[in-house]
C-alpha positions in Angstrom: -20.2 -5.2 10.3 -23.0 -5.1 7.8 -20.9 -3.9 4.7 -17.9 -6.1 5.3 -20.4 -8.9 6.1 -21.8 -8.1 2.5 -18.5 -7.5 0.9 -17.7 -11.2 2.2 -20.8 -12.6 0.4 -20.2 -11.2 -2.7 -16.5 -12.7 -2.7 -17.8 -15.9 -1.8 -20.1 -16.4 -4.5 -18.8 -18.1 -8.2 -19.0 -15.4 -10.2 -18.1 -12.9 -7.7 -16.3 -9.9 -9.8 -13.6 -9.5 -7.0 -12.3 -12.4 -7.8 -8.7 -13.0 -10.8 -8.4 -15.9 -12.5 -8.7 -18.7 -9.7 -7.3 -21.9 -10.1 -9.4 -25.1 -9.5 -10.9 -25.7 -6.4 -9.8 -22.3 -5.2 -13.1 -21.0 -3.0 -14.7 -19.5 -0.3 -15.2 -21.9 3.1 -18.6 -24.2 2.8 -20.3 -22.0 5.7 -19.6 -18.8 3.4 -20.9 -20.6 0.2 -24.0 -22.1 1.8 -25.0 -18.5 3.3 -24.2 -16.9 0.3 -26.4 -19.5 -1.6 -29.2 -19.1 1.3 -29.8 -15.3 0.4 -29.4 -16.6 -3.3 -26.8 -14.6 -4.5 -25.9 -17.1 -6.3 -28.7 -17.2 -8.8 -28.0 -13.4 -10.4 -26.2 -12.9 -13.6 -22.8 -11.7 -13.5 -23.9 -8.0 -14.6 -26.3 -8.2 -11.5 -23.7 -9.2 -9.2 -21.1 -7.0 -10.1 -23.9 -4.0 -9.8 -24.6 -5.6 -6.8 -21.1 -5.4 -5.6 -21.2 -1.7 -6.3 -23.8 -0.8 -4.1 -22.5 -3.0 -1.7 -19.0 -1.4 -1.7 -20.1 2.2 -1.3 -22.5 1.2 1.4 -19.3 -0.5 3.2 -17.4 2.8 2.7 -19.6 4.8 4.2 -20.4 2.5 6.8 -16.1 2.5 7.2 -16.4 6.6 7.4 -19.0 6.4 10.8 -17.0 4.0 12.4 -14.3 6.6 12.2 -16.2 9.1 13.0 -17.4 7.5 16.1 -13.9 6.4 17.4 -12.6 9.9 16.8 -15.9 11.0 19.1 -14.8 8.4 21.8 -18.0 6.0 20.5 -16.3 2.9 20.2 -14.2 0.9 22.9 -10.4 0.0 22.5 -11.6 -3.9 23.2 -14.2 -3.7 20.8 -11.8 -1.7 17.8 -9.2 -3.8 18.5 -10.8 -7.5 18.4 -13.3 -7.0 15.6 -10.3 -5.7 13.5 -8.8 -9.3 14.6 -12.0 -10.9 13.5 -12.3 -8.8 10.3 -9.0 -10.2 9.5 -9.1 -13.9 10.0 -12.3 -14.0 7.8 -10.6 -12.9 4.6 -8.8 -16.2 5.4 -12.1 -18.1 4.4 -12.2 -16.4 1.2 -11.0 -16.9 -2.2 -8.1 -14.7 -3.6 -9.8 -11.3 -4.5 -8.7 -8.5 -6.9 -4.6 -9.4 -7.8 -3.0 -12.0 -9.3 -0.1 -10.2 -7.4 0.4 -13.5 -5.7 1.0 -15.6 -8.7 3.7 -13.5 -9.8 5.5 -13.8 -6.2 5.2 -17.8 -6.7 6.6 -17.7 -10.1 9.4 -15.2 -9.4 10.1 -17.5 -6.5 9.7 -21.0 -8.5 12.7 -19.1 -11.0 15.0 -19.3 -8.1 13.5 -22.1 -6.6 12.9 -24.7 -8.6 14.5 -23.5 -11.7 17.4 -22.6 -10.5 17.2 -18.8 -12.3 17.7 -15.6 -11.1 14.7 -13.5 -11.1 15.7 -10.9 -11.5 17.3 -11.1 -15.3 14.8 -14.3 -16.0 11.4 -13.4 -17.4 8.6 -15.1 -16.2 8.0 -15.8 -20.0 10.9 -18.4 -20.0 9.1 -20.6 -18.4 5.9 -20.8 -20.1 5.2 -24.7 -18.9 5.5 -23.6 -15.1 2.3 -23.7 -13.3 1.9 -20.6 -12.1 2.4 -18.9 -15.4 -0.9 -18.9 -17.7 -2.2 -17.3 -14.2 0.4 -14.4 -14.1 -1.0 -11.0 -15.5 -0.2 -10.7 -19.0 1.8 -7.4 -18.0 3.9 -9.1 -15.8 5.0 -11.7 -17.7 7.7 -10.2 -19.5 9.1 -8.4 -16.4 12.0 -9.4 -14.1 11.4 -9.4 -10.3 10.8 -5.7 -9.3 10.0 -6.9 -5.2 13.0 -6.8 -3.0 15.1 -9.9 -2.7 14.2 -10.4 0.9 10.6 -11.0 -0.2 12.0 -12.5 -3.3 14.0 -14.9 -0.8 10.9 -15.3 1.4 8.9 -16.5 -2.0 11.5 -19.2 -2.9 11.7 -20.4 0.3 7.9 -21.1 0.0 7.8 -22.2 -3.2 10.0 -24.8 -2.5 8.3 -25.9 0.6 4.9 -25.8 -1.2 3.8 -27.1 -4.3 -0.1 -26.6 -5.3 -1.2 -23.3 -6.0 -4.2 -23.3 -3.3 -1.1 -24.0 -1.3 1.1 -20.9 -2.0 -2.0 -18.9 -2.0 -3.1 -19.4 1.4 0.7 -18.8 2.8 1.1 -15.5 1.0 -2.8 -14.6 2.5 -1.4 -16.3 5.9 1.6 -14.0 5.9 -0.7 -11.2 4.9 -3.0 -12.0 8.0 -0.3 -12.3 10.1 1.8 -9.1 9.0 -1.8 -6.7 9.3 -3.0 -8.7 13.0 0.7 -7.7 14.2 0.8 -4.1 12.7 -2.4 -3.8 15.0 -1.4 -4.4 18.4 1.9 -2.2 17.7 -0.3 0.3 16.5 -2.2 0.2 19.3 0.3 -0.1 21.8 2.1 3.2 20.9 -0.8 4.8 19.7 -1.9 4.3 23.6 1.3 5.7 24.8 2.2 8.7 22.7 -1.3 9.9 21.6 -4.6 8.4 23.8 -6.8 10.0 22.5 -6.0 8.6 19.2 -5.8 5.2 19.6 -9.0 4.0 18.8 -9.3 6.0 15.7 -5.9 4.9 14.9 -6.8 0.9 15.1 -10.4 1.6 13.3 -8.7 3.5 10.5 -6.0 0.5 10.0 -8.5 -2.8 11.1 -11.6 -2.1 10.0 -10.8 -0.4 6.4 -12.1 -2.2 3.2 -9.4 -1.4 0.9 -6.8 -3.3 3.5 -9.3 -6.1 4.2 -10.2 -6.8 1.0 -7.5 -5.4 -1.5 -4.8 -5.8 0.1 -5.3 -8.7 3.5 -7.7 -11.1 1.2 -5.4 -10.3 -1.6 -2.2 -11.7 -0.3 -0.2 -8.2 -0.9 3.5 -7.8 0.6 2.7 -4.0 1.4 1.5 -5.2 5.0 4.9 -6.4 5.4 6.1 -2.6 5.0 3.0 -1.2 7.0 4.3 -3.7 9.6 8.1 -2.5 9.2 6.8 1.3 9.5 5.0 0.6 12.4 7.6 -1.3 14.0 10.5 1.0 13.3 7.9 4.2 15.2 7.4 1.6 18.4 11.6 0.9 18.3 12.3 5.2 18.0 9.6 5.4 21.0 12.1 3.2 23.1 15.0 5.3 22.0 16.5 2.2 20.0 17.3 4.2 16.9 19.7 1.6 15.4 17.1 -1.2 15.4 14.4 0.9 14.0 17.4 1.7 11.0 17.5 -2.3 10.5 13.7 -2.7 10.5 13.2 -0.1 7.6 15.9 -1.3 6.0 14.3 -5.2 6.7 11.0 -3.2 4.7 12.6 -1.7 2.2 14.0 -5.1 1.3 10.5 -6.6 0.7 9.5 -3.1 -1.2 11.4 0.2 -2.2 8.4 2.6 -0.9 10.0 1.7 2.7 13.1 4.0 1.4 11.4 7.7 2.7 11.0 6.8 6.1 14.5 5.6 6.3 16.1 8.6 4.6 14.3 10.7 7.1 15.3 8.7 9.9 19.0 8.7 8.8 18.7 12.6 8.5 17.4 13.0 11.7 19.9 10.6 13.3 22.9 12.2 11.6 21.2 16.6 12.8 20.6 15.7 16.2 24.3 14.1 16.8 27.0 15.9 18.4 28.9 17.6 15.8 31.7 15.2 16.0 30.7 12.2 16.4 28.2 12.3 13.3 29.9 11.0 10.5 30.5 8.2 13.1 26.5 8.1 13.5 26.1 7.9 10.1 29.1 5.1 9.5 26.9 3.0 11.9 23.6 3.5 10.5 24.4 3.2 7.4 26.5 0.4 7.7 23.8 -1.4 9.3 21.5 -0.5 6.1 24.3 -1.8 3.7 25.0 -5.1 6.0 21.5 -5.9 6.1 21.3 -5.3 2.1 24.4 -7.4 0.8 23.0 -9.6 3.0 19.8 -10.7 1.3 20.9 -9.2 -2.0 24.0 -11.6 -2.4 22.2 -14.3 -4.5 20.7 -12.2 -7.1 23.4 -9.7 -7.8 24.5 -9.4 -11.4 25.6 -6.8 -13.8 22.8 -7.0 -16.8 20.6 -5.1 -13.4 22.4 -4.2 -11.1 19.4 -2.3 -9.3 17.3 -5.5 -8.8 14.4 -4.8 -11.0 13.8 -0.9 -9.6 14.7 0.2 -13.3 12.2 -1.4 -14.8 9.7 -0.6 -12.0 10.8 3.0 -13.2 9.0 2.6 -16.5 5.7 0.9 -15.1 2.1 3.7 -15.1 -1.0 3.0 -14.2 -4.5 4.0 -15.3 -5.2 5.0 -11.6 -2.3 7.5 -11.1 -3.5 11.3 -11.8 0.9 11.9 -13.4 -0.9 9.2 -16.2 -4.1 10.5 -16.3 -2.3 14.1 -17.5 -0.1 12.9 -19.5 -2.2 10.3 -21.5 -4.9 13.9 -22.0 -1.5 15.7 -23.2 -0.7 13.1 -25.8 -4.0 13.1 -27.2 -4.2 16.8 -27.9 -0.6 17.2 -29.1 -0.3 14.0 -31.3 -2.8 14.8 -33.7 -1.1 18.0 -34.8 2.2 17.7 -34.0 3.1 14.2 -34.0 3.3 10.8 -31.9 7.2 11.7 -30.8 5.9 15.2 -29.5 2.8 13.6 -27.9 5.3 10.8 -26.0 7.5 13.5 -24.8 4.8 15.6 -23.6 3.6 12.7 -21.6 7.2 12.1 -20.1 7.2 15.6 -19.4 4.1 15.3 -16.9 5.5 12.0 -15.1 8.7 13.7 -14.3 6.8 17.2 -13.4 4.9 15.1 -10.7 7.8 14.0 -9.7 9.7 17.0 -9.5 7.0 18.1 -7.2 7.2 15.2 -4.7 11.1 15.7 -4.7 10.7 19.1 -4.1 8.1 18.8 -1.4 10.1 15.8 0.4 13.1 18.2 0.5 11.2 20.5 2.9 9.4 17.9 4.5 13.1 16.8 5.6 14.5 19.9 5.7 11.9 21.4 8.4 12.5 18.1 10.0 15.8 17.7 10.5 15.6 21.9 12.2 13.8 20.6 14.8 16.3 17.2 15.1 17.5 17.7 18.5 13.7 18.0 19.9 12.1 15.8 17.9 9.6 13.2 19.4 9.1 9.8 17.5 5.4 10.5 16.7 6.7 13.8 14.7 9.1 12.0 12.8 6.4 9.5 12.1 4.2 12.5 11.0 7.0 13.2 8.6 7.4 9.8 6.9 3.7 9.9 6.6 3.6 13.5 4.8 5.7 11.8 2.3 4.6 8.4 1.7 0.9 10.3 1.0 3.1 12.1 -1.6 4.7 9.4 -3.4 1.6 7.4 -3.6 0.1 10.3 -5.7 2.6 11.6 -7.4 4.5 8.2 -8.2 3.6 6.8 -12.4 1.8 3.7 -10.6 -1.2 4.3 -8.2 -3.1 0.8 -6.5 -5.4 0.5 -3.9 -3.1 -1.3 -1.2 -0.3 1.6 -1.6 -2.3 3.4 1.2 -1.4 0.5 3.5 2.0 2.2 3.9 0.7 5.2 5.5 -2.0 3.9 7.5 0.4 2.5 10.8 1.4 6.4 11.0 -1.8 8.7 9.7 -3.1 9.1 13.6 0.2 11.0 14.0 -1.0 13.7 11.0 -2.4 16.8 11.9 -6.1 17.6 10.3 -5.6 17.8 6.4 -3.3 15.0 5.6 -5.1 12.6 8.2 -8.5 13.2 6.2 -6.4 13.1 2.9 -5.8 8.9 4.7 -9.0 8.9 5.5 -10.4 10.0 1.5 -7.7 8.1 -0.1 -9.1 5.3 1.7 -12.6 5.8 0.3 -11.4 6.2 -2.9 -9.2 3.2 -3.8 -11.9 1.4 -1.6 -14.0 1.7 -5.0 -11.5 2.3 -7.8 -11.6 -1.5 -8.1 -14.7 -3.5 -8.4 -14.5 -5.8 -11.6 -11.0 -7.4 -11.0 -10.6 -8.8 -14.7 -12.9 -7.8 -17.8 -14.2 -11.2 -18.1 -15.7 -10.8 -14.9 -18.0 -8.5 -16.4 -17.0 -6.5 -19.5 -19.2 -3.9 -19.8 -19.3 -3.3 -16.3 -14.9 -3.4 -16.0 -15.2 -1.0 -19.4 -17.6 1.3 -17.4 -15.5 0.9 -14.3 -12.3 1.6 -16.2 -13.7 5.0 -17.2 -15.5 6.1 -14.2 -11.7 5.4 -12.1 -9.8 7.6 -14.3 -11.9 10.6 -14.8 -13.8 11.1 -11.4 -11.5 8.6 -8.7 -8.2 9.8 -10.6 -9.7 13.5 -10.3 -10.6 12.9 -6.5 -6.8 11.8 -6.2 -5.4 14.6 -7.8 -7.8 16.8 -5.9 -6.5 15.5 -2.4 -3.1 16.0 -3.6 -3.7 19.3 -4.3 -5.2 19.9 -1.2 -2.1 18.1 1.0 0.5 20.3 -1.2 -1.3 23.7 -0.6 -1.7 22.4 3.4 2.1 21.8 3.8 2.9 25.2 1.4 1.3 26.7 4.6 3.4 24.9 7.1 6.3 25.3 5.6 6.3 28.6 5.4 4.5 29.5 8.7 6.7 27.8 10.6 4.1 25.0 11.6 5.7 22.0 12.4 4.3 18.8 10.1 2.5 17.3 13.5 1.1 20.4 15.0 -2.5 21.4 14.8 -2.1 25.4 13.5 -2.7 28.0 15.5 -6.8 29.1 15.9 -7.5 25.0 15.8 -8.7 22.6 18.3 -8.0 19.3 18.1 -11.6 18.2 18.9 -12.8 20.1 16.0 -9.9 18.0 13.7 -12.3 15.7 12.6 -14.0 17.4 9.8 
């Protein structure tokens, strides 16, 4: 309570540096202000709050890490977990947008079909340079087609064209945010009470009560709760043996993002091994007709044939400064380039995105592969374990690594087994305080600092757990452990670390 009571105060202050670029009048509630102004955080420099919001941070984190500990021990009450998470929640609704300006580019690639009639997916923000919402688009984005699926695309049009101010589309893409995490909560809960009791707690603390989804992705307005929601979802429809419907729900989240996709291809494997051997191409016809259906559906509007794949080829070419594939090759490049040239130094690089990705292809064929053995026994809360082994695995191995990706896996991490559960649980930790200076002007000697200190000792840590997770599923795999079993010699009251 104390560190996301802090965390709250820092992003309520002016020059908080959690927050982007805020529009006019875009604050925290008067209460907020006036507390924040009572302890007079509002009278330090911008260097001294952003320092400030470092200490404060870490002290949140490890405050986040005993709570887990506890409801792993059996210290906190379901009531309690489950209704300060609410609570938690609701209050980054009295906050200012923190850390992404994620949202403005949902409004403007929603104003293109909206209100200008476009297709966003082949319109570039940039051709609408007098539309309101772009000189507060990222500068990278601005030049880049829709790469969200069009359901969320749809969803943004339809609110951009009901609401006009910015504070306005702000607080309905928080308010959907809100609404997706508060509803991925009590499923989580709810199954987590039926198929694993002893987890439950631990499995609403770990989701409710974590910083990086309160603050970087809740308070930030992101559309991965909408996919946490359609994971979690889809593992409450399998537990009621309604395999069909929990097919249309991931299909639903892959729609608003493609990270969605590897839980439904392992869900479609599954469905298609444990059928009778003839009736499973007629298994397959269904489910994936359902997929298809449910895809032309929302699709419709944008398709076209200058990108036919809706933006996911130019996500393809997107890195990130948090991702270990870019901190490796960036290191390559440097060493080649000066000897044997900028082309050789470029390849290089490629070479190291598409090894980390080799490795997570590699890895996900097992992961299916020793799922889809055990098809015809297979509980939901294993197949869950399964879509979380590789969702940890794309995250880290993926060209683009940001703190709300480990939103995806939360719903399903209290159905891991010990090392890819504390992997969560680190991860966690870790994008918790990759991000403290959300734009240089915030603080530029504190962002430059930050900027280093993220890609050679949080990128590191990343890489590190990644390591760790491969070398733990090398194990299974060829033991014979199954991806949701504790191994052999281990106790499940000792899983906690």
């Amino acid at each position: 309570m104390a560190g996301i009571g802090l965390m709250t105060l820092v992003a309520t202050v002016p020059l908080s540096p959690f927050h982007p670029l805020l529009p006019p009048g875009e604050q925290a509630i008067a209460p907020l202000r006036w507390l924040a102004s009572a302890v007079r955080l509002d009278a330090l420099s911008r260097d001294a709050v952003a320092g400030f919001a470092i200490v404060v941070i870490v002290g949140a984190v490890v405050g986040f890490m005993f709570a887990l500990r506890e409801a792993w021990r059996g210290g906190i009450s379901m009531r309690t977990a489950i209704w300060m998470a609410v609570a938690f929640n609701v209050l980054m609704l009295a906050l200012p947008l923190l850390f992404s300006r994620d949202v403005y580019s949902y409004s403007l690639y929603g104003r293109i079909a909206s209100i200008h009639h476009g297709n966003p997916y082949v319109d570039l923000p940039q051709n609408y340079p007098t539309d309101s919402m772009f000189s507060l688009t990222g500068p990278a984005w601005k030049d880049t087609p829709a790469v969200y699926g069009p359901l969320f695309t749809l969803y943004s049009s339809f609110l951009t064209k009901a609401i006009g101010s910015v504070q306005g589309l702000i607080f309905a893409f928080k308010l959907t945010s809100v609404g997706a995490s508060i509803a991925t909560l009590f499923i989580v809960k709810r199954v987590s009470e039926k198929i694993r009791p002893s987890r439950a707690v631990f499995a609403v603390v770990l989701f409710g009560w974590n910083p990086v989804v309160l603050f970087h992705s809740v308070a930030s307005g992101h559309n991965d709760l909408l996919v946490a929601l359609s994971i979690a979802a889809a593992l409450a429809l399998l537990y009621a043996e309604r395999d069909l419907a929990a097919t249309a729900v991931l299909t639903l989240g892959v729609l608003v993002k493609a990270s969605a996709a590897l839980p439904l291809i392992i869900l479609l494997a599954v469905v298609v091994a444990r059928s009778q051997p003839g009736s499973k191409l007629r298994e397959f016809a269904k489910h994936v007709g359902v997929v298809a259906g449910l895809s032309l559906l929302f699709a419709a509007p944008f398709l076209q044939l200058k990108d036919p794949t809706l933006g996911m080829a130019d996500l393809s070419t997107h890195t990130g400064w948090l991702a270990p594939s870019k901190l490796f090759g960036r290191t390559l490049q440097r060493w080649l380039e000066p000897s044997l040239g900028e082309a050789v130094g470029s390849a290089a690089a490629g070479g190291v995105r598409l090894a980390f990705a080799s490795v997570m292809l590699v890895a996900l064929f097992f992961i299916i592969r020793a799922t889809v053995r055990r098809a015809g026994e297979l509980p939901p809360a294993a197949q869950a374990a399964a879509w979380g082994w590789a969702l940890l695995l794309l995250m880290m191995c993926g060209p683009v690594l940001l703190p709300w990706y480990i939103v995806w896996t939360l719903p399903i991490a209290w159905t891991l087994p010990r090392v890819p559960r504390l992997a969560t649980v680190w991860l966690s930790g870790l994008l918790a305080v990759s991000e403290v200076v959300a734009e240089p002007a915030n603080s530029p000697r504190i962002y430059e600092g930050m900027l280093i200190g993220v890609h050679y000792v949080i990128t590191i840590g990343v890489f590190a757990v990644l390591v760790w997770l491969l070398i733990d599923l090398r194990r299974r795999i060829r033991g014979g452990i199954a991806l949701e079993s504790v191994p052999p010699g281990e106790h499940e009251a000792a899983e906690a670390g």
